[in-house]
N, C-alpha and C positions, 0 to 999 in steps of 0.2 A: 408655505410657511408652517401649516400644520406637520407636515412629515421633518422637519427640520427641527420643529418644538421637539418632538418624541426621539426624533435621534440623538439632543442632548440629552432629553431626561433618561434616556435608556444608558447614554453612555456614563451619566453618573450613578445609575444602576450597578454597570460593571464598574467601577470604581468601587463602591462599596463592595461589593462582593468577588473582588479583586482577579475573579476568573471566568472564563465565558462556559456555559455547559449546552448542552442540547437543549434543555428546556429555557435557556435564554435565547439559542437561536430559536426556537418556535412563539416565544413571545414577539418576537422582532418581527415577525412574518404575521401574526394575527394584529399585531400594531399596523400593520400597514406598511412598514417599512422598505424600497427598495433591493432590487439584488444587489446591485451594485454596491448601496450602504452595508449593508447585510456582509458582504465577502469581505468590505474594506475594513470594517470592526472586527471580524475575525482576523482579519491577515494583521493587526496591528496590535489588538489586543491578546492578554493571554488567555490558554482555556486549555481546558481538559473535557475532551468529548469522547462521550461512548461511542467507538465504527465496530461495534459486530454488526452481522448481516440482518439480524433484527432489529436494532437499533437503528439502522441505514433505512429501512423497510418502512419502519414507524417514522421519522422523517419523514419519508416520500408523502405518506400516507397523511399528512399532517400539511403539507403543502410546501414543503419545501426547497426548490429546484436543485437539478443535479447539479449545478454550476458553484451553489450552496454546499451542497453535501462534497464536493469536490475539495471544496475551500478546507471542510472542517478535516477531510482525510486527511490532506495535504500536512496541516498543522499539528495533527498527531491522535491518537486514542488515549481515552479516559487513563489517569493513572501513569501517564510517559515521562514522568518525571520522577525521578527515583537515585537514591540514592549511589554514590561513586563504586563501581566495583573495585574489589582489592587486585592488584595486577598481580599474575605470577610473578614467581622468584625465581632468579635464577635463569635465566635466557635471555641473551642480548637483544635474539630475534623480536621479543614481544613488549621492550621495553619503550614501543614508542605508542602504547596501546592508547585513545584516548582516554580523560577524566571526568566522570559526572555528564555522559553522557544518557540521551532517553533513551530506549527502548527503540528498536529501528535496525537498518541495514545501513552500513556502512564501506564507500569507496576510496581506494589511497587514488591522488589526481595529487602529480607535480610534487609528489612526497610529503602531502598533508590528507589530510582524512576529512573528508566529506560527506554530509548526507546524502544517501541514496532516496533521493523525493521519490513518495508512492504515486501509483496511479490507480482510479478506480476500475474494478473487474463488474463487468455485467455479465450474470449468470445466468443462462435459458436451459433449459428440461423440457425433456418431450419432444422433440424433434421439432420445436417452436423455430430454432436459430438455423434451421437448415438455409435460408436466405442468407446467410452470413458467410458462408462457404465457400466466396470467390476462389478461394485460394484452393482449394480443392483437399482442403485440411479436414472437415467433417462435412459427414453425411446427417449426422441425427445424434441421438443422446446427450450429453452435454457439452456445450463450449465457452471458452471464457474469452473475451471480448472486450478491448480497449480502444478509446479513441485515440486520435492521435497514430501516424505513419512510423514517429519516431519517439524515445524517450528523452525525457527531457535530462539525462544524465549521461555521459557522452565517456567513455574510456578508450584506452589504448592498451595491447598485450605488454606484459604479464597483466593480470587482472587480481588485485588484490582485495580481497572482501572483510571486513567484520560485521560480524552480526550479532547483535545484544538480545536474546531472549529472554520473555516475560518469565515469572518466576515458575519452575515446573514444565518449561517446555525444554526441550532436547533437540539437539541442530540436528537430528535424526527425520525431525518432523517439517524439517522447511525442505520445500522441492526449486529444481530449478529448473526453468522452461526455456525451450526456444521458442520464441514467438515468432508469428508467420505474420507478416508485412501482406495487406490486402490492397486492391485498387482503390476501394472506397476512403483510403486515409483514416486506415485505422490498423491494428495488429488484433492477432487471436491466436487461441491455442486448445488443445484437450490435452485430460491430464486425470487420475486419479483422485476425487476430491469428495470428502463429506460420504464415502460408499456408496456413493452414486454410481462409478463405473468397473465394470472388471477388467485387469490386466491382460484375460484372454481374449476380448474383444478390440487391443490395439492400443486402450486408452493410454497406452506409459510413451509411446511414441514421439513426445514432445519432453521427455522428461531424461534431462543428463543427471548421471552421478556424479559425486562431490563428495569430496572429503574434508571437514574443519577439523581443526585442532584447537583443543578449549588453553585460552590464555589468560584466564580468570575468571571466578563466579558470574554464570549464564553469558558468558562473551567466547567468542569461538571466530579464528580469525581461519580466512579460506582461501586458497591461492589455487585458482582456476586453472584448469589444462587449458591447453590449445584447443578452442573450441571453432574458432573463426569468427571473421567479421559475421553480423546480424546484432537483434532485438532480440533480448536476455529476460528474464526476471526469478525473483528469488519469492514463491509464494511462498506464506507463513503460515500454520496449522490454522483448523477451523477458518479458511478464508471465504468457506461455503456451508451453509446447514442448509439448504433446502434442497432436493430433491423430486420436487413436482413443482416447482415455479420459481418468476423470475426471481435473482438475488442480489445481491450490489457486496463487494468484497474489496480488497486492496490488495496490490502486488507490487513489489518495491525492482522497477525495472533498471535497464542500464542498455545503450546502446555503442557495439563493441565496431571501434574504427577500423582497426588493423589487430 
């Protein structure tokens, strides 16, 4: 009865303050409150949460489970809500761009545009994740590390991307990985990130080139070569700052059928 008292009075908490923040998830969790509750008021309520890798860190740090912090990725980063970009003029190709969309990676499926759901990256340094190397993808230095065998976004060739960039960033700065599929039910990859690794040491090894073409202010729409069937994803700058310990990041994946 007690945990069900505080679940209403919190939910009329977010009611008044009409949005969820990280410092409301961390009230919910020193209340006492359930995962389970905890994920369900996120996934129902609205919110703007800060996911840098610091912000994810101090979470953890605060007591908040990954299944929690999965929740708030999932829903989006602080500020994702922003105003309609102006569509280019003048191209037939880009006039089906979408409107008043957030900040995010986006898929055409069945000739409508969908979001591309993130998933969290676990970062290890130091030769910590050499355990992780089923797949005989790294020996040491850093690796990025996803649960889950498959992504939970599913396509078919051609591969049509948009991707909406925070203000100041450049589709210059998002990489795309192939992920390697492990025993353990789970995907991984190395990759250049945060200048943690150097290009003469291999680390680009997992990283295709790509080309977008900008079709409105920070929106940049990208049509994939024949890469082949596997597990995809489109890292986003700064998706790591640590460089000597673990980090928690996000990677907007896709898994490619045919």
């Amino acid at each position: 009865m007690k945990a069900l008292w505080l679940f209403f009075a919190l939910s009329l908490a977010v009611i008044a303050q009409d949005v969820l923040t990280n410092d409301s998830i961390v009230k919910m969790i020193k209340a006492g409150l359930g995962e389970g509750i905890v994920v369900s008021t996120i996934q129902s309520q609205p919110g703007k949460y800060t996911v840098t890798p610091d912000a994810l860190i101090k979470l953890k740090q605060e007591g908040v489970s990954e299944k929690i912090i999965e929740a708030m990725v999932a829903k989006g980063s602080a500020g994702a809500s922003v105003a309609s970009p102006s569509p280019a003029t003048g191209s037939a190709m880009d006039s089906d761009i979408p409107q008043g969309v957030d900040i995010g990676v986006y898929f055409k499926k069945a000739g409508k545009w969908e979001e591309m759901l993130p998933d969290v990256v676990n970062w290890k340094t130091g030769g910590v994740i050499k355990h992780f190397a089923s797949a005989g993808v790294v020996k040491g230095d850093v690796n990025g590390h996803l649960q889950g065998v498959h992504s939970r976004n599913s396509v078919n060739s051609p591969v049509e991307v948009l991707i909406y960039a925070p203000e100041g960033v450049a589709i210059t700065e998002y990489q795309l990985i192939h992920l390697h599929e492990n025993a353990d039910d789970s995907r991984e990859f190395r990759t250049v990130t945060g200048g943690v690794l150097h290009e003469s040491g291999g680390a680009t090894r997992d990283v295709i080139p790509f080309e977008g073409k900008k079709v409105a202010s920070r929106m940049y729409k990208v049509l994939l070569p024949k890469i082949g069937a596997g597990e995809y994803g489109f890292l986003p700058p700064g998706a790591v700052t640590s460089s000597s310990s673990a980090s928690i990041g996000k990677m907007y994946t896709f898994r490619l059928i045919e």
